[in-house]
Biopython code that builds the backbone (N, CA, C, O; Angstrom):
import numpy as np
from Bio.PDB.StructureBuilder import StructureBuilder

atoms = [
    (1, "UNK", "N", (2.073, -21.370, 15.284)),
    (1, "UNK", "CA", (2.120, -20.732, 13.982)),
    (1, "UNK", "C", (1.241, -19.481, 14.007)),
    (1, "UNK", "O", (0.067, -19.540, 14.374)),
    (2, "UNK", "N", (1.944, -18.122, 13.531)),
    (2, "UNK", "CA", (0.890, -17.229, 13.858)),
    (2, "UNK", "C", (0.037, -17.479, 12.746)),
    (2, "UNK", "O", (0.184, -18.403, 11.946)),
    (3, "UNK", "N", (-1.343, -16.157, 12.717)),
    (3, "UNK", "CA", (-2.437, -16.345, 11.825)),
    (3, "UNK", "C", (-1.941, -15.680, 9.748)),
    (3, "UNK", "O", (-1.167, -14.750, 9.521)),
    (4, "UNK", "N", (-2.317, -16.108, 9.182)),
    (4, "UNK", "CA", (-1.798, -15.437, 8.449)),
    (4, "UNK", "C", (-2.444, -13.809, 7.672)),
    (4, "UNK", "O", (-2.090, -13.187, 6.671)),
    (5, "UNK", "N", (-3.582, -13.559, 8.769)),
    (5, "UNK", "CA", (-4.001, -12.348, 8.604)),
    (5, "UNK", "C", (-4.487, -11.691, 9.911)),
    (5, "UNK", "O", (-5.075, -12.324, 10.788)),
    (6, "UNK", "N", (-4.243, -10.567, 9.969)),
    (6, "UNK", "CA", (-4.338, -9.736, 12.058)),
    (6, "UNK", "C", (-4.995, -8.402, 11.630)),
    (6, "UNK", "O", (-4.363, -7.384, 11.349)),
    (7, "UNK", "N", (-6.701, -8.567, 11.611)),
    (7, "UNK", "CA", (-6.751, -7.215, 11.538)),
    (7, "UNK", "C", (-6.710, -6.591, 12.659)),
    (7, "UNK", "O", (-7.001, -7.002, 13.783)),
    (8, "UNK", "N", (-6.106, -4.957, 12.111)),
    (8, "UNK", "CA", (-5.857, -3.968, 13.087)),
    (8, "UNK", "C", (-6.022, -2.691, 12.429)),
    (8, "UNK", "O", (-5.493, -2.148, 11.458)),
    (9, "UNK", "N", (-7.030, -2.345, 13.361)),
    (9, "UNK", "CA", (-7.524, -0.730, 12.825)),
    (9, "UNK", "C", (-6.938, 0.474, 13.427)),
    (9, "UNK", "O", (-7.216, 1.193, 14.387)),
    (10, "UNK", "N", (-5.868, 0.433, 12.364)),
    (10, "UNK", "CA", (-4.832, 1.807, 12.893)),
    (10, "UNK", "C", (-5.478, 2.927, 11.924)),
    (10, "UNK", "O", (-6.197, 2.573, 10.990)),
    (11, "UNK", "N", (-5.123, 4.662, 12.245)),
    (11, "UNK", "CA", (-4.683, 5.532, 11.822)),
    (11, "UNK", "C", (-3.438, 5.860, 11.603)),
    (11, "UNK", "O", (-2.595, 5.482, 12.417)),
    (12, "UNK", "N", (-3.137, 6.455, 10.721)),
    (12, "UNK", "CA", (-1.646, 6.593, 10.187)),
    (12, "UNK", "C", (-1.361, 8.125, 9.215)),
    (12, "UNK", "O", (-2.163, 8.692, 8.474)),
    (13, "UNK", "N", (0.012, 8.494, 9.529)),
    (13, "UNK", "CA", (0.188, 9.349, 8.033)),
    (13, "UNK", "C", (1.134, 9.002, 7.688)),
    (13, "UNK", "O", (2.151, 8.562, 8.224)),
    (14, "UNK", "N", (0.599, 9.336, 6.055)),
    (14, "UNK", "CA", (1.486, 8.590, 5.018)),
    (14, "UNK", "C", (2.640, 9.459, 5.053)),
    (14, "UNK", "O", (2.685, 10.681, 4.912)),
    (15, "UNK", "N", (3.734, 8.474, 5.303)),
    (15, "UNK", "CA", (5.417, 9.197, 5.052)),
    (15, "UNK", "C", (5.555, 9.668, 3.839)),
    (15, "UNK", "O", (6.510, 10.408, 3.605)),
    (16, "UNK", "N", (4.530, 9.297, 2.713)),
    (16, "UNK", "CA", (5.318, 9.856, 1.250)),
    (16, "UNK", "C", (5.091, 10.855, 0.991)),
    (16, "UNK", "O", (5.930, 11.693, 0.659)),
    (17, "UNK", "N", (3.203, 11.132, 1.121)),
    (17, "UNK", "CA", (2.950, 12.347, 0.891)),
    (17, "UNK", "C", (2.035, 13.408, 2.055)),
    (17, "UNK", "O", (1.317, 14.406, 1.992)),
    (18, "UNK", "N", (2.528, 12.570, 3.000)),
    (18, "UNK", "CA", (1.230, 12.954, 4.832)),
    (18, "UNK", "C", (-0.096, 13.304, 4.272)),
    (18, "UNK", "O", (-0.511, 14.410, 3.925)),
    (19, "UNK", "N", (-0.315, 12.870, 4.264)),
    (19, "UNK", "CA", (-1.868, 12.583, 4.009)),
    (19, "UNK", "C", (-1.763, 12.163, 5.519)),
    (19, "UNK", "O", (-0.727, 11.925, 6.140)),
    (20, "UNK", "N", (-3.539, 12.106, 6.147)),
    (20, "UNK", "CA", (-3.744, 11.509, 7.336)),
    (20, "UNK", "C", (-4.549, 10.412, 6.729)),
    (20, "UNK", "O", (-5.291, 10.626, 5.770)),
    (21, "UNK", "N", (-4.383, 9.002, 7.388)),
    (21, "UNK", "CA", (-5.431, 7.793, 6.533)),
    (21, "UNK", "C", (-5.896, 7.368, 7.743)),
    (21, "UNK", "O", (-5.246, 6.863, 8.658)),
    (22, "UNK", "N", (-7.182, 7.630, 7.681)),
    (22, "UNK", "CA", (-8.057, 6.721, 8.707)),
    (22, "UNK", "C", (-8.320, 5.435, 8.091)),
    (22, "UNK", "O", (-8.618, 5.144, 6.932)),
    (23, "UNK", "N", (-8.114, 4.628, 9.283)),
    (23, "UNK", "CA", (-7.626, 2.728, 9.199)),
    (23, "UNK", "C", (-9.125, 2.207, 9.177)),
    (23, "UNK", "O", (-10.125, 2.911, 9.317)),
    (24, "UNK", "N", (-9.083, 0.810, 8.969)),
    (24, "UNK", "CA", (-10.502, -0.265, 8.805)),
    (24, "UNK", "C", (-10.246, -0.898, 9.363)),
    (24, "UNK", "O", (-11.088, -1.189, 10.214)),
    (25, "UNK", "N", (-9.022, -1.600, 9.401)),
    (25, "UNK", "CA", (-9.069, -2.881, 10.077)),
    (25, "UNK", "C", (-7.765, -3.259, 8.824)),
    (25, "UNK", "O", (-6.561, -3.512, 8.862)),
    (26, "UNK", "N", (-8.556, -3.155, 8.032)),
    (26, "UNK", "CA", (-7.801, -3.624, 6.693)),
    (26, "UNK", "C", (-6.471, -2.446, 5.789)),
    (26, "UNK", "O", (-5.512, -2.978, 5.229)),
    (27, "UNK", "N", (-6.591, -1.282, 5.786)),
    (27, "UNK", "CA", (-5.919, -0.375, 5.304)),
    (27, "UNK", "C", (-4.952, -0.277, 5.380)),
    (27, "UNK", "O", (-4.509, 0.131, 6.454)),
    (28, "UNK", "N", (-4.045, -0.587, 4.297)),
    (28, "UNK", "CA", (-2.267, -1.206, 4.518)),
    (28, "UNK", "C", (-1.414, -0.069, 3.808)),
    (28, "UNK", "O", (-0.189, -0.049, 3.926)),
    (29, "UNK", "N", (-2.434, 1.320, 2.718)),
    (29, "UNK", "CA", (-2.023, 1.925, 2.171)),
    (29, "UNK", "C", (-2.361, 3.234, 2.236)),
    (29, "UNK", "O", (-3.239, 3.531, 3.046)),
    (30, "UNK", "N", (-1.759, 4.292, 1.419)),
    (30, "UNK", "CA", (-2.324, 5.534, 1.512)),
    (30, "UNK", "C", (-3.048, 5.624, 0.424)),
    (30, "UNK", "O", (-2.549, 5.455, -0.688)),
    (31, "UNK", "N", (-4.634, 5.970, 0.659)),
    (31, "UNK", "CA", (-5.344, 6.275, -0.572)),
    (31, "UNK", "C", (-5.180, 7.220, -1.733)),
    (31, "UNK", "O", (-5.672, 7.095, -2.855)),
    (32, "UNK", "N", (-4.363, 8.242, -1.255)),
    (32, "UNK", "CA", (-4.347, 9.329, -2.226)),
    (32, "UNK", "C", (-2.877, 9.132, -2.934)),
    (32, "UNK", "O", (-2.851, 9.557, -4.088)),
    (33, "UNK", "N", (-1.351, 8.428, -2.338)),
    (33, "UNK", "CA", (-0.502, 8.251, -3.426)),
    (33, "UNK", "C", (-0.410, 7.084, -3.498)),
    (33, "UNK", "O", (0.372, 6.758, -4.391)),
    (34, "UNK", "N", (-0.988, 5.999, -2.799)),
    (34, "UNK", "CA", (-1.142, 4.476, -3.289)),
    (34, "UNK", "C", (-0.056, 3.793, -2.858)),
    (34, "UNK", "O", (0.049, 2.600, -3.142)),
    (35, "UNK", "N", (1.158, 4.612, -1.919)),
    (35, "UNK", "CA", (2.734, 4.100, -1.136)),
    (35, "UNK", "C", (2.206, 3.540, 0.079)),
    (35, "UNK", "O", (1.299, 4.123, 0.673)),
    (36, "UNK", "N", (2.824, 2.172, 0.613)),
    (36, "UNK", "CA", (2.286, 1.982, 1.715)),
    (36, "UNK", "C", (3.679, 1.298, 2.766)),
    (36, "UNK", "O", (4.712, 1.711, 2.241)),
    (37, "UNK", "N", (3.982, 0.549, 3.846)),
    (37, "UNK", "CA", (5.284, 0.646, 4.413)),
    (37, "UNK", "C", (5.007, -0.765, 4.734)),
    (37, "UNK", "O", (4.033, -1.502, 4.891)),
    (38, "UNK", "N", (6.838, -0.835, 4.773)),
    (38, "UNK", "CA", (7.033, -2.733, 5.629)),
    (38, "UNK", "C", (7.154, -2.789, 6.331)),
    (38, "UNK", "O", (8.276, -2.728, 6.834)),
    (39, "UNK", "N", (5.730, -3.010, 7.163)),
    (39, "UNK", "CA", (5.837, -3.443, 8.679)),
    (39, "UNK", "C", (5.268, -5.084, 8.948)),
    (39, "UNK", "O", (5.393, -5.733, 9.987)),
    (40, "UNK", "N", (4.825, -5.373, 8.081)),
    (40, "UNK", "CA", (4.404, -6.703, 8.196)),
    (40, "UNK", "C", (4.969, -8.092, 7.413)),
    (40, "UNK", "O", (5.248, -8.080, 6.214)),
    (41, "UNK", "N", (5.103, -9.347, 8.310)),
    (41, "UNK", "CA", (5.699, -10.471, 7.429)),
    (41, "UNK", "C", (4.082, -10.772, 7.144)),
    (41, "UNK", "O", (3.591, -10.321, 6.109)),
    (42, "UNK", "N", (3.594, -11.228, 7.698)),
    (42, "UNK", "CA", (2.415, -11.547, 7.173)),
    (42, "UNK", "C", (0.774, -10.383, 7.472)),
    (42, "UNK", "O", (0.852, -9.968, 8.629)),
    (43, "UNK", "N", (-0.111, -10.012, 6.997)),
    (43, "UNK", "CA", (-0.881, -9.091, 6.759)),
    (43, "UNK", "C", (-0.972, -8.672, 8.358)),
    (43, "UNK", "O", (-0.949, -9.648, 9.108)),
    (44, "UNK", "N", (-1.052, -7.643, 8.870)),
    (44, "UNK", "CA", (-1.323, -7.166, 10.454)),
    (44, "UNK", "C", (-0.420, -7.918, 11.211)),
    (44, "UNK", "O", (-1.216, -8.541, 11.913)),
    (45, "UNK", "N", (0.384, -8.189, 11.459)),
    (45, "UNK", "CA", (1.474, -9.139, 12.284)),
    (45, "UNK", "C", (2.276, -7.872, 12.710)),
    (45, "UNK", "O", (2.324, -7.640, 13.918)),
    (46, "UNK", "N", (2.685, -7.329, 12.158)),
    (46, "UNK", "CA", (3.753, -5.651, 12.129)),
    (46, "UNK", "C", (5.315, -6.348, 12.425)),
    (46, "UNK", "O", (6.246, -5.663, 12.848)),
    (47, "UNK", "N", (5.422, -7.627, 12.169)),
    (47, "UNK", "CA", (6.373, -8.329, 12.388)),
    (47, "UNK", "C", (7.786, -7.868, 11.631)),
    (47, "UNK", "O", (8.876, -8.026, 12.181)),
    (48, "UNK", "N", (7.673, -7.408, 10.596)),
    (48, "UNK", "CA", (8.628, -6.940, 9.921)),
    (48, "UNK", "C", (9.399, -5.977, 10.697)),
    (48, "UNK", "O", (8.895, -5.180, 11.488)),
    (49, "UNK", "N", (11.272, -6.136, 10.309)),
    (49, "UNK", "CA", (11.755, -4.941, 11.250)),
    (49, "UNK", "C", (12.271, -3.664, 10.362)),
    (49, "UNK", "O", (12.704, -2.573, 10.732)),
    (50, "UNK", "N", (12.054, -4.234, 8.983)),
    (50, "UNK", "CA", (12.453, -3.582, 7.994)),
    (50, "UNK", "C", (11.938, -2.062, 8.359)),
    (50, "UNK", "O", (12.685, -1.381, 9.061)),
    (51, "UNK", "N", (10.406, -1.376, 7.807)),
    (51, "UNK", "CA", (9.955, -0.595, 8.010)),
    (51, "UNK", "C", (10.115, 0.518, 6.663)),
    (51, "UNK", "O", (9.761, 1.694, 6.582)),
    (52, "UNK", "N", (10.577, -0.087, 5.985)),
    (52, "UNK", "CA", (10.921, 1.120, 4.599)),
    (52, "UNK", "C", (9.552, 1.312, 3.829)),
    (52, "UNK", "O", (8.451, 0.810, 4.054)),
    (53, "UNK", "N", (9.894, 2.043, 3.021)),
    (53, "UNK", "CA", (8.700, 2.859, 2.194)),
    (53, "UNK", "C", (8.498, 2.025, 1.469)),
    (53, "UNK", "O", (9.480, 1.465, 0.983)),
    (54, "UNK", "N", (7.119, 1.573, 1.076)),
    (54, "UNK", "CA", (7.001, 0.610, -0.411)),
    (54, "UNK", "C", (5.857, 1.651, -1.364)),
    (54, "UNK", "O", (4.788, 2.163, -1.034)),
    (55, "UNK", "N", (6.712, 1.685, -2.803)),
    (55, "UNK", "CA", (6.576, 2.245, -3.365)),
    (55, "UNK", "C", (5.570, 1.080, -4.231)),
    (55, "UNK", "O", (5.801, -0.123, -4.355)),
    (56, "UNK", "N", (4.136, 2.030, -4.891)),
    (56, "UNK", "CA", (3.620, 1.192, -6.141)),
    (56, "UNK", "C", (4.133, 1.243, -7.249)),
    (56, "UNK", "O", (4.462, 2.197, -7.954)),
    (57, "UNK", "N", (4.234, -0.600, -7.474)),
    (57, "UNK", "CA", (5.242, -0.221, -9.070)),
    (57, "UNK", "C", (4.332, -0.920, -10.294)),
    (57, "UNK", "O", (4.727, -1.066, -11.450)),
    (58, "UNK", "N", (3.065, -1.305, -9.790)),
    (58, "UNK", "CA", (2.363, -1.516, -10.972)),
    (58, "UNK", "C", (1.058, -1.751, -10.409)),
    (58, "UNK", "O", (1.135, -1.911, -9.191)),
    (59, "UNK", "N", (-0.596, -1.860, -11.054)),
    (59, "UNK", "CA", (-1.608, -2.324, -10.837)),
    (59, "UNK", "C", (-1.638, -3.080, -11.592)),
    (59, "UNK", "O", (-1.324, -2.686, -12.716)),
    (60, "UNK", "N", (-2.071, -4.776, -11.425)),
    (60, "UNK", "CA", (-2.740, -5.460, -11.979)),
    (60, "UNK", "C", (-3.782, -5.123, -12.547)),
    (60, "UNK", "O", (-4.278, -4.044, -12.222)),
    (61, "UNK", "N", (-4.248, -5.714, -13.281)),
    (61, "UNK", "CA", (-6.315, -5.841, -13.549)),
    (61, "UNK", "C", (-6.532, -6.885, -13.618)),
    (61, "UNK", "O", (-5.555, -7.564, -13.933)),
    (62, "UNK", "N", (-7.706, -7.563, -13.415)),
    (62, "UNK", "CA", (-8.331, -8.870, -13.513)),
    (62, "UNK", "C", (-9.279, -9.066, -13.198)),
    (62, "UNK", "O", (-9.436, -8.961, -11.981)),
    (63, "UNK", "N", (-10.663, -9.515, -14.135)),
    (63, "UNK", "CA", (-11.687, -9.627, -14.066)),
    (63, "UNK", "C", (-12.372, -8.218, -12.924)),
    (63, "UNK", "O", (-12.960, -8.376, -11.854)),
    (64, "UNK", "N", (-12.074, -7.068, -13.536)),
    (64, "UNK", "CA", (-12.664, -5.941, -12.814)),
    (64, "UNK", "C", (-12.102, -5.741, -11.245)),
    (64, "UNK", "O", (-12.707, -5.034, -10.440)),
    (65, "UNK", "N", (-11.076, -6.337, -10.975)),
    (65, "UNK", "CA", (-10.621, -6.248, -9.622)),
    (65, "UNK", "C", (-9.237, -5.829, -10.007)),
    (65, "UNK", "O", (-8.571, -6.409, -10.865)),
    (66, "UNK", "N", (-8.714, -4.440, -9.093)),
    (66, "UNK", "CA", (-7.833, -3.924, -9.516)),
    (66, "UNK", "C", (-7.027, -4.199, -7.843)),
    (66, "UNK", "O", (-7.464, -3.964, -6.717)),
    (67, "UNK", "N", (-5.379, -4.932, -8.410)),
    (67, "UNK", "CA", (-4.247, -4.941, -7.436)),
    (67, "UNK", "C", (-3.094, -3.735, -7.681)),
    (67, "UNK", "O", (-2.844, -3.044, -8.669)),
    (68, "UNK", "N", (-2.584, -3.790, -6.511)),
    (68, "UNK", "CA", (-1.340, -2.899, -6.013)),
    (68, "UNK", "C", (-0.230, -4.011, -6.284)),
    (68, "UNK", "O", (-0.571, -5.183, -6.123)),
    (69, "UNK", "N", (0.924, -3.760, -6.638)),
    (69, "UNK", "CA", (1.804, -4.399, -6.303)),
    (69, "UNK", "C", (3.043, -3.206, -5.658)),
    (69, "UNK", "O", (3.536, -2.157, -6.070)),
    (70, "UNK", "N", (3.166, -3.982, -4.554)),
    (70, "UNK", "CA", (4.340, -2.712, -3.630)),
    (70, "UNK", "C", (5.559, -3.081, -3.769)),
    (70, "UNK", "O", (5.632, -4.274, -4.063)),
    (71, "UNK", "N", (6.628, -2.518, -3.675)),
    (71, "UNK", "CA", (8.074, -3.536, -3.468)),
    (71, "UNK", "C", (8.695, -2.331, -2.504)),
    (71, "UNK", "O", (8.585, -1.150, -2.832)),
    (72, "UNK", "N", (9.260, -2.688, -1.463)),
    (72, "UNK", "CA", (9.921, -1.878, -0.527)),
    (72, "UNK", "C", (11.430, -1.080, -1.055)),
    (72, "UNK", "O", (12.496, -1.693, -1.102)),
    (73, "UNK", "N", (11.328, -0.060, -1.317)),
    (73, "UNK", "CA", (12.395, 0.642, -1.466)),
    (73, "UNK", "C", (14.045, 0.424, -0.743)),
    (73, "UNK", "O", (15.122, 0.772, -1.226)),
    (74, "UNK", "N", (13.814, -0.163, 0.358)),
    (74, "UNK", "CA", (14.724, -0.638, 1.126)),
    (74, "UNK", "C", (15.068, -1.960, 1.096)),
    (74, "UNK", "O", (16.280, -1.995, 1.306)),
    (75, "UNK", "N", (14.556, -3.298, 0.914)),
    (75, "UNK", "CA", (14.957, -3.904, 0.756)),
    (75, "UNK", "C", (14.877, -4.810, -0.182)),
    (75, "UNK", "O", (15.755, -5.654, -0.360)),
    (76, "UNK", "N", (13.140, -4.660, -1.308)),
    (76, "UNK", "CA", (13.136, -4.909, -2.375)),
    (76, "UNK", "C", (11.988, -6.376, -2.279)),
    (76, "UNK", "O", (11.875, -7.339, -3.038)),
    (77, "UNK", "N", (11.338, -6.052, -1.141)),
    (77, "UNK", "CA", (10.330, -6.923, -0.888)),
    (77, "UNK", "C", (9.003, -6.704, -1.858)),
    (77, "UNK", "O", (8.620, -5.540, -1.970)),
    (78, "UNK", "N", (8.420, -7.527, -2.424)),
    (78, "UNK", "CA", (7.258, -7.223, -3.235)),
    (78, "UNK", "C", (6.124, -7.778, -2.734)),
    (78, "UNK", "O", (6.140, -9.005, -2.644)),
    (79, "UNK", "N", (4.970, -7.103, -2.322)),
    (79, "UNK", "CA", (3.651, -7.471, -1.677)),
    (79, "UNK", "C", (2.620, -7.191, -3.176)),
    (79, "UNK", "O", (2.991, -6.453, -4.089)),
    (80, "UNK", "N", (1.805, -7.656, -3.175)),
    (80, "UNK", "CA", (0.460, -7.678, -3.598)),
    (80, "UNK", "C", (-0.997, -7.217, -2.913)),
    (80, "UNK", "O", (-1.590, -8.080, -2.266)),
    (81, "UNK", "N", (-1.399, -6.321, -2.993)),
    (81, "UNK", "CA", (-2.859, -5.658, -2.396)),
    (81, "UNK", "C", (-4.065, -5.183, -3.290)),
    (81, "UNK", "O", (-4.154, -4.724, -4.429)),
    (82, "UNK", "N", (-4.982, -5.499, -2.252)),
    (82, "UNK", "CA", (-6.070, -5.113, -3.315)),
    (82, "UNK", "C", (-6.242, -3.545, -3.423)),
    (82, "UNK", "O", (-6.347, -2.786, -2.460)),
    (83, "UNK", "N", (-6.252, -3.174, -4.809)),
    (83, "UNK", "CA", (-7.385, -1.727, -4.465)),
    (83, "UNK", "C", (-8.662, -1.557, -3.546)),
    (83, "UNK", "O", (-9.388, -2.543, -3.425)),
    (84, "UNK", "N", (-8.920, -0.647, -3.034)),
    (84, "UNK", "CA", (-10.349, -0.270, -2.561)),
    (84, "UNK", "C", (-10.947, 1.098, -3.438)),
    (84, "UNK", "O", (-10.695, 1.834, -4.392)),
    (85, "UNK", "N", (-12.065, 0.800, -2.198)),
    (85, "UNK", "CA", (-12.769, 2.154, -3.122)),
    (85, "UNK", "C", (-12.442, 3.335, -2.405)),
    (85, "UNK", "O", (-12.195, 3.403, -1.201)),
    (86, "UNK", "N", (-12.457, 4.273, -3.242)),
    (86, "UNK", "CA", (-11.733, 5.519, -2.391)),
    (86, "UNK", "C", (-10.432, 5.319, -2.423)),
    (86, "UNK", "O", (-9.989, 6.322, -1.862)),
    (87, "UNK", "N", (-9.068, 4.308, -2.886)),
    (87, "UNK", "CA", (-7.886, 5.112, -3.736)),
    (87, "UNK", "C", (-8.085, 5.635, -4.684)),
    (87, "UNK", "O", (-8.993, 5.341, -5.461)),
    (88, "UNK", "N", (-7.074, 6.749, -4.864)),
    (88, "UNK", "CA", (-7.203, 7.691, -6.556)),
    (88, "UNK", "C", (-6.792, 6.787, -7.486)),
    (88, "UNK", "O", (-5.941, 5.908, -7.628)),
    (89, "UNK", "N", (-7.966, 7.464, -8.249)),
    (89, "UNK", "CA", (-7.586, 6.090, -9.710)),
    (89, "UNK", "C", (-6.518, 7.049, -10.487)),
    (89, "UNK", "O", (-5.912, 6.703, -11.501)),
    (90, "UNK", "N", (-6.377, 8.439, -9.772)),
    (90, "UNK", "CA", (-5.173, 9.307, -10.560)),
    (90, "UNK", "C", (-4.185, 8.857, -10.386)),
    (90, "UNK", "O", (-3.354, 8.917, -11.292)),
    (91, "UNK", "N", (-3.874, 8.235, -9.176)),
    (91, "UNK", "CA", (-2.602, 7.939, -8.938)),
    (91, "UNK", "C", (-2.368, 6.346, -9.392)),
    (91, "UNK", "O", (-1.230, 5.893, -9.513)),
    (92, "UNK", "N", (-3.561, 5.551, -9.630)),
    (92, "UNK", "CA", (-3.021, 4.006, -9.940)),
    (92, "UNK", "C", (-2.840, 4.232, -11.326)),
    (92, "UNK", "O", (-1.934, 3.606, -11.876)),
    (93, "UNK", "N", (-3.743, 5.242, -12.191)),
    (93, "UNK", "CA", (-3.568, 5.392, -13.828)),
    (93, "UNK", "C", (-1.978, 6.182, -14.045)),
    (93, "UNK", "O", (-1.405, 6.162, -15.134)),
    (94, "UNK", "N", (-1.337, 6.942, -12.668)),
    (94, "UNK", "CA", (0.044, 7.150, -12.966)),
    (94, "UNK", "C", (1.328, 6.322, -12.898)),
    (94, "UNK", "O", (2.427, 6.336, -13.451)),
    (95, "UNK", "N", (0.469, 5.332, -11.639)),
    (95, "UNK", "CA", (1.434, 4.294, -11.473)),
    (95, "UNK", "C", (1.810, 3.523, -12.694)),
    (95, "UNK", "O", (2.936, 3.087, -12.933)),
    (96, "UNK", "N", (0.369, 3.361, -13.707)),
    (96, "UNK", "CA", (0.645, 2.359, -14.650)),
    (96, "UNK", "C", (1.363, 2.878, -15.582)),
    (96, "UNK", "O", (2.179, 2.136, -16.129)),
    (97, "UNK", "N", (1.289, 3.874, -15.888)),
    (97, "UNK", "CA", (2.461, 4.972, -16.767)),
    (97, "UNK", "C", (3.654, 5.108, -16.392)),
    (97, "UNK", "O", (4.430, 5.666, -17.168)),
    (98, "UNK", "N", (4.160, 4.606, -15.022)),
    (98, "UNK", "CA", (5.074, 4.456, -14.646)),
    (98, "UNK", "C", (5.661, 5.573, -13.693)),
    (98, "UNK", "O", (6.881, 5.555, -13.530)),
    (99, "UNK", "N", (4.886, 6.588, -13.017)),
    (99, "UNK", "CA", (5.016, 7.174, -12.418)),
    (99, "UNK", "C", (4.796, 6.735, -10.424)),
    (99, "UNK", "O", (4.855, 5.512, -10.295)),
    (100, "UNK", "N", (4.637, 7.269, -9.411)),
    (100, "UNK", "CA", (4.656, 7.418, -8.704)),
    (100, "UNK", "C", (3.526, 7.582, -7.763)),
    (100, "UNK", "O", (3.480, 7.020, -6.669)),
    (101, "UNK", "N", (2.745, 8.262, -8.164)),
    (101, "UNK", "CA", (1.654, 8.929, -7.553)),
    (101, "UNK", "C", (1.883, 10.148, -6.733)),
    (101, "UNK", "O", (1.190, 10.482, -5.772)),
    (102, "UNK", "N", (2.953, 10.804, -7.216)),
    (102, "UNK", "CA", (3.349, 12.633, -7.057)),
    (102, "UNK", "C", (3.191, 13.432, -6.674)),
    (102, "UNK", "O", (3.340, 14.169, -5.699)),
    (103, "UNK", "N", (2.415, 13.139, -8.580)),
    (103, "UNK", "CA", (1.513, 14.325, -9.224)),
    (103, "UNK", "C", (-0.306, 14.007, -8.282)),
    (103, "UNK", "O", (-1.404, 14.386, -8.689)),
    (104, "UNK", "N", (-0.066, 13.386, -7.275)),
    (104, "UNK", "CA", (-1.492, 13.606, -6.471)),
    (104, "UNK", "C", (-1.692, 13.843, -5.335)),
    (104, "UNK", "O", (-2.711, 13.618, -4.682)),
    (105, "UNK", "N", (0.190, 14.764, -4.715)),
    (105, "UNK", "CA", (0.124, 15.008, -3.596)),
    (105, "UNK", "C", (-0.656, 16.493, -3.442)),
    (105, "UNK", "O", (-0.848, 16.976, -2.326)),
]
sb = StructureBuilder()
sb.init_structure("model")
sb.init_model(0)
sb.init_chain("A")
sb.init_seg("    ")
for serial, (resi, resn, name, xyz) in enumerate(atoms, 1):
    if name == "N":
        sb.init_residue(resn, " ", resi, " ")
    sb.init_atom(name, np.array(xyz, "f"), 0.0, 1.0, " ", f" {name:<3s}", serial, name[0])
structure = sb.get_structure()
């Protein structure tokens, strides 16, 4: 049974808006439009063959801890992630308006 979390500290640029994102271990998203991609069945696995864009389509809140929710443009998969520090809160306060995160390329 694999693990159900693999960290892996990649660099990446974001397909939505290229940004360059330097990785942690943990970094599944782009900080500045908050879009992140399906490469994984389970967190760092990269198991997925899908690979499509997942777009943010809402932030949670809860008890001061703010989530991502992603759903893949391609096939309509929905993940859950945490915010960190250092995403734009421009772009999660657009997401919740129902926008995109764009207007923060």
């Amino acid at each position: 049974m694999a693990k159900k979390f693999q960290k892996r500290k990649e660099d990446f640029v974001c397909e939505h808006c290229t940004t360059e994102v330097v990785g942690n271990g943990y970094t599944n998203h782009c900080p500045r439009c908050i879009w992140s991609k399906h490469v994984d069945i389970n967190p760092g696995d990269r198991a997925s063959s899908c690979e499509g864009a997942m777009r943010a389509i809402d932030i949670e809140v809860k008890a001061c801890t703010y989530t991502i929710v992603h759903q893949c443009i391609l096939c309509g998969h929905k993940r859950k992630n945490k915010a960190v520090k250092g995403d734009s809160i421009d772009a999660m306060l657009a997401i919740q308006r129902g926008g995109d995160g764009k207007e923060n390329r």
